[in-house]
C-alpha positions in Angstrom: 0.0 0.0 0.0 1.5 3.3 -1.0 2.2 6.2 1.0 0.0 9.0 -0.3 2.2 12.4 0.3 -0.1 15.2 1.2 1.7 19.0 0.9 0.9 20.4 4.1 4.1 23.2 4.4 1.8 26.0 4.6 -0.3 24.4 7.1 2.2 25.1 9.8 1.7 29.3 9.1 -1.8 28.9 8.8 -3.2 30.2 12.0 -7.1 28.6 11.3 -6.1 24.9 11.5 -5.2 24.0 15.1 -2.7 21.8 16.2 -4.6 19.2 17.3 -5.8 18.3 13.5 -2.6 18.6 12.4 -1.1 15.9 14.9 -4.5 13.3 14.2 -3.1 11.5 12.0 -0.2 10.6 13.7 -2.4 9.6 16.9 -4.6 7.6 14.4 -1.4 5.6 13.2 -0.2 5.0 17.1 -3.4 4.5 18.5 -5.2 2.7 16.1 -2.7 0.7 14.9 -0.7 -0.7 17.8 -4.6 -1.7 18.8 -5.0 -3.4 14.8 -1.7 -4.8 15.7 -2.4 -6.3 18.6 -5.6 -7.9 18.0 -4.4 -9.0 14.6 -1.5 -10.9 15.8 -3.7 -12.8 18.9 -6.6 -13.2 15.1 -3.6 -14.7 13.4 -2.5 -17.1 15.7 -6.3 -17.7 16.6 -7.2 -18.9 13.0 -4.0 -21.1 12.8 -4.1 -22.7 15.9 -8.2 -23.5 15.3 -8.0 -24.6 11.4 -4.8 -26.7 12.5 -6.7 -29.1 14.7 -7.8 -32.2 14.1 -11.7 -31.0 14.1 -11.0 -28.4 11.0 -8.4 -30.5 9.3 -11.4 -32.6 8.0 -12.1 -30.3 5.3 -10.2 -29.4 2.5 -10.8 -25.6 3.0 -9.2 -25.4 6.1 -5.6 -26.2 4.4 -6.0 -22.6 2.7 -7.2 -21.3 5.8 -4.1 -22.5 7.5 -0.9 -21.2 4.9 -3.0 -17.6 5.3 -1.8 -16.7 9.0 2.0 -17.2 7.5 1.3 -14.2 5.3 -1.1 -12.1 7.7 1.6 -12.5 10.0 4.0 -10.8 7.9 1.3 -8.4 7.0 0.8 -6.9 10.3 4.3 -7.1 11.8 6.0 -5.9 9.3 4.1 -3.5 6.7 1.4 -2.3 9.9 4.5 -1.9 11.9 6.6 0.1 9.5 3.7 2.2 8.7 3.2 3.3 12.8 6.9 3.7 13.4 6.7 6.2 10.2 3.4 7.7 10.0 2.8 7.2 14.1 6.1 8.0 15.6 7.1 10.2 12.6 10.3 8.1 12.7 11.4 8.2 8.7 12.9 4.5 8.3 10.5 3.7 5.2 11.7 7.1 3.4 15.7 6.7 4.9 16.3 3.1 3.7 15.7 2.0 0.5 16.1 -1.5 1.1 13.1 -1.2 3.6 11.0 1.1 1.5 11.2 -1.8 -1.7 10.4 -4.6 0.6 7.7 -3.0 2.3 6.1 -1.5 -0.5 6.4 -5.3 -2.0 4.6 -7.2 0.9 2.2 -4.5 1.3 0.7 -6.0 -2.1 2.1 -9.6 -2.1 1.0 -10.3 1.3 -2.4 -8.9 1.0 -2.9 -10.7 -2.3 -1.6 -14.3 -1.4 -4.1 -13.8 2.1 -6.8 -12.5 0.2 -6.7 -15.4 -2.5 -6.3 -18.3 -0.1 -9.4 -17.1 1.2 -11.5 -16.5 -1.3 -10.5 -20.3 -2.9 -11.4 -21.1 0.7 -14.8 -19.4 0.6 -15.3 -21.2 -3.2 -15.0 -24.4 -2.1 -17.5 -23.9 0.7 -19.7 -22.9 -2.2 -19.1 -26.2 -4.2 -19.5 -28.1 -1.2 -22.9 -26.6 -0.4 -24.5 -26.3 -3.8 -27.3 -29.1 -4.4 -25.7 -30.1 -7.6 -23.5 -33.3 -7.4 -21.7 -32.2 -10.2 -20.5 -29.1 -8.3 -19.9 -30.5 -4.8 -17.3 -33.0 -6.4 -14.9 -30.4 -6.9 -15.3 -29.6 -3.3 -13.5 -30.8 -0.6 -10.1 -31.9 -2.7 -7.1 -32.3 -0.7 -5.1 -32.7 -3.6 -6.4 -30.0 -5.4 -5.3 -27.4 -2.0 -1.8 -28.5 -2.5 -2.0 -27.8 -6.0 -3.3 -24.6 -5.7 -1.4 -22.6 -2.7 1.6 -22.7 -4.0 0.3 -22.0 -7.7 -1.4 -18.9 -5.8 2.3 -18.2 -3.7 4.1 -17.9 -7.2 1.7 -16.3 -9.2 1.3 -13.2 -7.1 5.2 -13.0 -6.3 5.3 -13.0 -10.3 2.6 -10.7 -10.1 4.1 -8.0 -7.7 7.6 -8.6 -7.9 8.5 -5.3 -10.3 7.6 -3.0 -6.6 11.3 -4.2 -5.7 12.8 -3.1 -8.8 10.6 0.4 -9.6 10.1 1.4 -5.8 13.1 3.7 -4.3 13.3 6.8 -2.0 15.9 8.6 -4.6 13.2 11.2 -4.3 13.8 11.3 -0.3 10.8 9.5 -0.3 9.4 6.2 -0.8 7.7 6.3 -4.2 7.4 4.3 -7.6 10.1 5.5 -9.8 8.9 7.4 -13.0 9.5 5.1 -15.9 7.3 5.1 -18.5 3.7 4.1 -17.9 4.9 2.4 -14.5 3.3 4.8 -12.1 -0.3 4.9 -13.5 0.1 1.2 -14.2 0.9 0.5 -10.0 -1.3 3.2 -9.1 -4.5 1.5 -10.9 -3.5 -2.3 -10.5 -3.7 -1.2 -6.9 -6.7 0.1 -7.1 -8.8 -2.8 -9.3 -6.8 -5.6 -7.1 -7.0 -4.5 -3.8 -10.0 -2.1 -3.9 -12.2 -3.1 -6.0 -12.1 -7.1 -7.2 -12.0 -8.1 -3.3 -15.4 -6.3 -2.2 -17.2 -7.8 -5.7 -15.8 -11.0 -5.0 -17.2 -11.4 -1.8 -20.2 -9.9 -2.0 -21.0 -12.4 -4.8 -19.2 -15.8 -3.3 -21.1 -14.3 0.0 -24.3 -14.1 -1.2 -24.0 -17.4 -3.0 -22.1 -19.4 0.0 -25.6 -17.9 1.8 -28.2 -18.6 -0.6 -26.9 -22.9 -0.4 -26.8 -22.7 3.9 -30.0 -21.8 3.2 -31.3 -24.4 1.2 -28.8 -26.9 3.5 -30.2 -25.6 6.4 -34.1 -26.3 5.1 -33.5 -29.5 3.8 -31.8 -30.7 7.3 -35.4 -29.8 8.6 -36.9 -31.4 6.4 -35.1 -34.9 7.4 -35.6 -34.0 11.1 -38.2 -36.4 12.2 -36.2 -39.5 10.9 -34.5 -41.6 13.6 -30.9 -41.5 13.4 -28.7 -44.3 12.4 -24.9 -44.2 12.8 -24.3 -43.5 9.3 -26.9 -40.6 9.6 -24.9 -39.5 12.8 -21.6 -39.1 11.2 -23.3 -37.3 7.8 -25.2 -35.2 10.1 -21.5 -34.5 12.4 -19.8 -33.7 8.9 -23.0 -31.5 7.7 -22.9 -29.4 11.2 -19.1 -28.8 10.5 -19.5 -28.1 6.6 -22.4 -25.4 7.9 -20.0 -23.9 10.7 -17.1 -23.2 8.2 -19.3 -22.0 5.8 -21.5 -19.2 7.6 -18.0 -18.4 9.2 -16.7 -17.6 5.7 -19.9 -16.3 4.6 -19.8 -13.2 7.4 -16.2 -13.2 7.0 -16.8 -12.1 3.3 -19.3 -9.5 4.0 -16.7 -7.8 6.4 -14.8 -7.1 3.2 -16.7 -4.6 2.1 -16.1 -1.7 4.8 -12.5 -3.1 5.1 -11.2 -2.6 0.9 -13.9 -1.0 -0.8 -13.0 2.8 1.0 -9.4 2.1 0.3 -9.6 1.7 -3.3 -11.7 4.8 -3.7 -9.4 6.4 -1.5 -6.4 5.3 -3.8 -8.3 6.2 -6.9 -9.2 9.6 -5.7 -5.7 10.2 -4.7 -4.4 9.5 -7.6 -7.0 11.8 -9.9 -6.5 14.6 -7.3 -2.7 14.0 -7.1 -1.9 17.6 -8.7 -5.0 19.5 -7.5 -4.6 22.6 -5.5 -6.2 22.1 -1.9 -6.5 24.6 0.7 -3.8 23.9 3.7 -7.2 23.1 6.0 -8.7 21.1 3.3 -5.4 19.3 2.8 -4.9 18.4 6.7 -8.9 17.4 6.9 -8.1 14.7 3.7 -4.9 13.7 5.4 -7.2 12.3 8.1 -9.5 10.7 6.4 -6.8 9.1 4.4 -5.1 7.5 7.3 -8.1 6.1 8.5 -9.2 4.9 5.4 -5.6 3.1 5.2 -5.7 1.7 8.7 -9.7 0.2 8.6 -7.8 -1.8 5.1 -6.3 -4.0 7.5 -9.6 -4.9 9.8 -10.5 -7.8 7.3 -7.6 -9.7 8.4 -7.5 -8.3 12.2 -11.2 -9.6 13.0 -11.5 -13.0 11.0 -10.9 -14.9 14.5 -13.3 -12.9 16.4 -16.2 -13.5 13.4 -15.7 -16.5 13.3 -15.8 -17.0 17.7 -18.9 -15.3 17.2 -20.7 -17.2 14.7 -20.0 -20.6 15.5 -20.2 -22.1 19.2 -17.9 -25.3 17.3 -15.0 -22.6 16.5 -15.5 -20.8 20.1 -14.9 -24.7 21.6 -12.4 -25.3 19.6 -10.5 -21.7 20.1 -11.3 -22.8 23.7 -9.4 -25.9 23.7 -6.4 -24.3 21.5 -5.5 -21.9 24.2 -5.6 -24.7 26.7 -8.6 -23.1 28.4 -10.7 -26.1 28.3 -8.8 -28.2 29.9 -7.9 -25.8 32.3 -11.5 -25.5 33.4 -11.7 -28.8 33.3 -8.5 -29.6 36.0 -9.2 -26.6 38.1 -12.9 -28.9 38.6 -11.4 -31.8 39.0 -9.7 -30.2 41.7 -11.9 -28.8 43.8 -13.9 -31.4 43.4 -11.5 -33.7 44.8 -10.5 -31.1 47.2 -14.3 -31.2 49.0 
């Protein structure tokens, strides 16, 4: 995600802007994101720990769901840190090091990209797996298929994003795309389309979809409600509530999209249209704001996955439960006072 350089010098003489607007944006990086980096890192190592247990590993989905922390990970402690030391701290390490600026400017987009395909594949094969057609659902649920397809996704964006370590430099004493040829336009928009705009239309579709088969799932389950269970039924009915869990987890997951990278590509695309338009210093500092919040709320879709998903499925929140070791905490502290009286 670029930097977007706002001209502010003659904000500092201008007597009608106070200082406290002038320093919200930094508070919004500190503030904010130490809090988006905090309860990102505890959502990371949530989803990992949940998706990697034997419960989740049942479904193929869940192998995507897992390879996405590594890059979320990498997401929020290196380009969310870098941005509050810089735009927080006002500590210039991004614009001072070139090395820094090219690799952050590179996983800003490759990270974002690799997380945000796993998921959606993750979020398609729910949809296969839940449509009433059998010739759909057999493309669901393909373990063989997940391992084809990560690393596929791994090397097609690094192919993909790559040039940001070759055309980004701070020459310019700051961190920017260099000006060759068509390049700038050509980063400026890709950003847009692939990380504003493609994401939100994804999932609004997949999620509407994904919704429309629970639905059906869900009403067909009723249906077969009066028929006394048999083993088999048990265990189809054990998979089913597990197939239903993941994919209403997905489902809201996909809808949290929207707010999270639809703002940030019309931010992008309105910065870069008004890139050379005169603003007033007030104006200036007001946008400036709005910019950085804009920027910051980009990263909620991958800071709340783990607390969507706690609230829409009592299987996850025992699960989650058990990865922490709470459970069985709970369980020994009884045991022990029990054995205590």
């Amino acid at each position: 995600m670029n930097f977007v350089s706002v001209n502010l010098s003659d904000t500092n003489s201008s007597t009608s802007i106070s200082p406290a607007l002038l320093q919200a944006p930094a508070q919004l990086n500190i503030y904010l994101g130490i809090f988006i980096f905090i309860t990102g890192n505890i959502s990371t190592i949530g989803n990992f720990l949940v998706f990697s247990s034997r419960l989740f590993r049942a479904r193929a989905c869940s192998n995507y769901l897992i390879v996405e922390p590594f890059f979320t990970l990498l997401y929020f402690n290196f380009v969310l840190v870098t941005r509050v030391i810089q735009k927080g701290f006002l500590l210039p390490i991004i614009d001072r090091y070139n090395s820094i600026c090219k690799i952050r400017q590179f996983l800003s987009e490759y990270t974002h990209q690799v997380a945000f395909t796993l998921f959606a594949l993750a979020t398609i094969d729910r949809f296969l797996s839940t449509h009433h057609s059998n010739s759909y659902r057999v493309w669901s649920n393909r373990f063989s298929l997940t391992y084809k397809l990560i690393p596929a996704v791994i090397i097609f964006w690094f192919l993909c994003t790559f040039h940001r370590l070759i055309f980004y430099s701070n020459s310019t004493g700051s961190c920017g795309p260099l000006s060759v040829g068509i390049y700038v336009p050509f980063d400026a928009y890709f950003e847009v389309i692939m990380s504003g705009v493609v994401p939100p239309i994804l999932f609004i579709t997949l999620g509407c979809l994904l919704l429309r088969n629970v639905r059906i799932v869900a009403r067909r389950r009723v249906a077969v409600a009066g028929v006394p269970p048999t083993t088999s039924t048990k265990n189809s009915l054990q998979i089913q509530q597990i197939d239903s869990q993941l994919s209403v987890m997905i489902t809201l997951q996909s809808f949290v999209a929207i707010p999270s990278f639809l703002p940030f590509g019309a931010q992008n695309l309105y910065s870069s249209i008004t890139r050379y338009w005169p603003k007033s210093p007030l104006y200036a500092a007001w946008e400036n704001i709005i910019i950085e919040t804009i920027r910051l709320f980009s990263y909620l879709f991958y800071s709340t996955s783990f607390y969507v998903c706690l609230i829409s499925s009592r299987g996850f929140r025992k699960q989650a439960l058990d990865s922490f070791g709470i459970k069985r905490y709970n369980k020994t502290l009884v045991a022990q006072t029990n054995a205590t009286n």
